[in-house]
N, C-alpha and C positions, 0 to 999 in steps of 0.2 A: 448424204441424202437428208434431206427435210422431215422434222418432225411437224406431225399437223395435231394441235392440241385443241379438242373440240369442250364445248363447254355449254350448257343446254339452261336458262331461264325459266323458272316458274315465278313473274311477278305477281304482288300483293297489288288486291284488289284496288284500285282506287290511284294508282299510278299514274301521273298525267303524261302528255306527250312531249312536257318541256325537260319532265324529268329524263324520259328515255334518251329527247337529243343529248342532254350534257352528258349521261354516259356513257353513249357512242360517239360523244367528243373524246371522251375524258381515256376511253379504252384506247382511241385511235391512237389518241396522244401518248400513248407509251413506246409506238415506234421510235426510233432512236435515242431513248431514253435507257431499255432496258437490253442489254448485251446479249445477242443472240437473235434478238426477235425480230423477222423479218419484216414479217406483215400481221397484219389483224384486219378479220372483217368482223362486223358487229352488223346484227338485224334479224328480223322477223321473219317467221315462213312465208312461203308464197301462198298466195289465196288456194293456188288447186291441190298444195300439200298441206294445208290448214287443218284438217279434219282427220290425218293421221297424225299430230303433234302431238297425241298422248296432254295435253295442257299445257306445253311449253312454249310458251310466249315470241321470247328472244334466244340468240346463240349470238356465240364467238368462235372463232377457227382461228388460231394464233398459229402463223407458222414460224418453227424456228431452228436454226442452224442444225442442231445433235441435241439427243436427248438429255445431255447434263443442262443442255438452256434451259429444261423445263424449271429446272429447280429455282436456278438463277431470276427466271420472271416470276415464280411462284413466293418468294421471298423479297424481292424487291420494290422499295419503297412505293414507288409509282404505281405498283399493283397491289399494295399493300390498302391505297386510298380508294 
């Protein structure tokens, strides 16, 4: 069974659009790099859940094989950057 390892954003003020594409490049790009991780999605609420975001920008949903992945991408170099 799948773990779904969610991960919730509060950017700093002043973040441009360029920076957020490269890292939802840079997040995506860890699929088959790091052992275990299936998938990743990276992105912003939608407009009509916007306003219950509590202030949280962006998220990630990493899904991955068994719970010992988490560790393995939580320490690994390519998540590390």
């Amino acid at each position: 069974m799948p773990v779904y390892h969610i991960v919730l954003f509060k950017l700093k003020q002043g973040v441009k659009p360029e920076q957020i594409a490269q890292m939802s490049t840079l997040a995506k790009g860890m699929v088959g790099q790091i052992p275990g991780l299936r998938k990743l999605d990276f992105g912003g609420p939608l407009p009509v859940t916007a306003g219950r975001g509590k202030g949280y920008d962006m998220g990630i949903v990493a899904i991955l094989d068994k719970p010992d992945d988490v560790t393995v991408y939580a320490q690994h170099p390519a998540h590390q950057e």
